[in-house]
N, C-alpha and C positions, 0 to 999 in steps of 0.2 A: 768809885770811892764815895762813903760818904761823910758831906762837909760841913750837915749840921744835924741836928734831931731836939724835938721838941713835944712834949706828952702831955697827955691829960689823965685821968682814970683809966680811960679805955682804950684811945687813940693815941696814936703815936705817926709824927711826920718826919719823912728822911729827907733831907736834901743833897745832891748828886754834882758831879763833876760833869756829867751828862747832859745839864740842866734843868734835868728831872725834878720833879716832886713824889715821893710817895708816900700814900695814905694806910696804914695797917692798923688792924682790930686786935689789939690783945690778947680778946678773949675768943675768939675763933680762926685763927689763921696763922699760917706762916707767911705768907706770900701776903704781897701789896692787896690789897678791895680796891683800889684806885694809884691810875700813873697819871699825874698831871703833864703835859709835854709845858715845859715853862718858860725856859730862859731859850738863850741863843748861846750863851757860856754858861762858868760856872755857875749853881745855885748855892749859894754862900752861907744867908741864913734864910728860915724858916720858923714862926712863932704864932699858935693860934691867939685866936683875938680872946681876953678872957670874957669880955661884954657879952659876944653873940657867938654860942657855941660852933657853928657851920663855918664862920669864918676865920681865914687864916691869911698872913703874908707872907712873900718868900722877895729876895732879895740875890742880884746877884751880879757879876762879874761885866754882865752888858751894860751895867746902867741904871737900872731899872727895879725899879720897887711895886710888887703886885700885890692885889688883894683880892681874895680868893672865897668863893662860897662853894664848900666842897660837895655842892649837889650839881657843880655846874661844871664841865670841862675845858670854858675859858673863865679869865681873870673878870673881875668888875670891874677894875680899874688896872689905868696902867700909868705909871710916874716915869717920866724921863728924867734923868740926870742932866743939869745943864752942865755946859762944859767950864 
């Protein structure tokens, strides 16, 4: 299922119940160009950075708030949630 989405011109990000991320091209593709493996639960939201195009956060049900440069297949950062 997905639990968020968020676009640019060309790019478009889904976020999953899975914990997924996926990256798609508008203009070429049906299918994901990139699966991010994310979370450990749900991925809730997803919003690219508007500053710096590559980058994006995703948010989600463990906790945890990521930030993301989509030429890279882990996060740059990782924020816990205190309790």
């Amino acid at each position: 299922m997905v639990t968020s989405v968020h676009s640019t011109d060309a790019l478009i990000l889904s976020s999953h119940e899975d914990g997924q991320i996926r990256l798609w091209d508008k203009r070429t593709s049906s299918k994901p160009i990139n699966t991010f493996k994310a979370h450990s639960k749900w991925t809730s939201a997803v919003r690219f950075n508007p500053q710096l195009s590559n980058n994006f956060s995703s948010g989600s049900h463990d906790r945890t708030l990521k930030i993301w440069d989509m030429r890279c297949s882990f996060p740059l950062q990782n924020i816990q949630a205190e309790q």
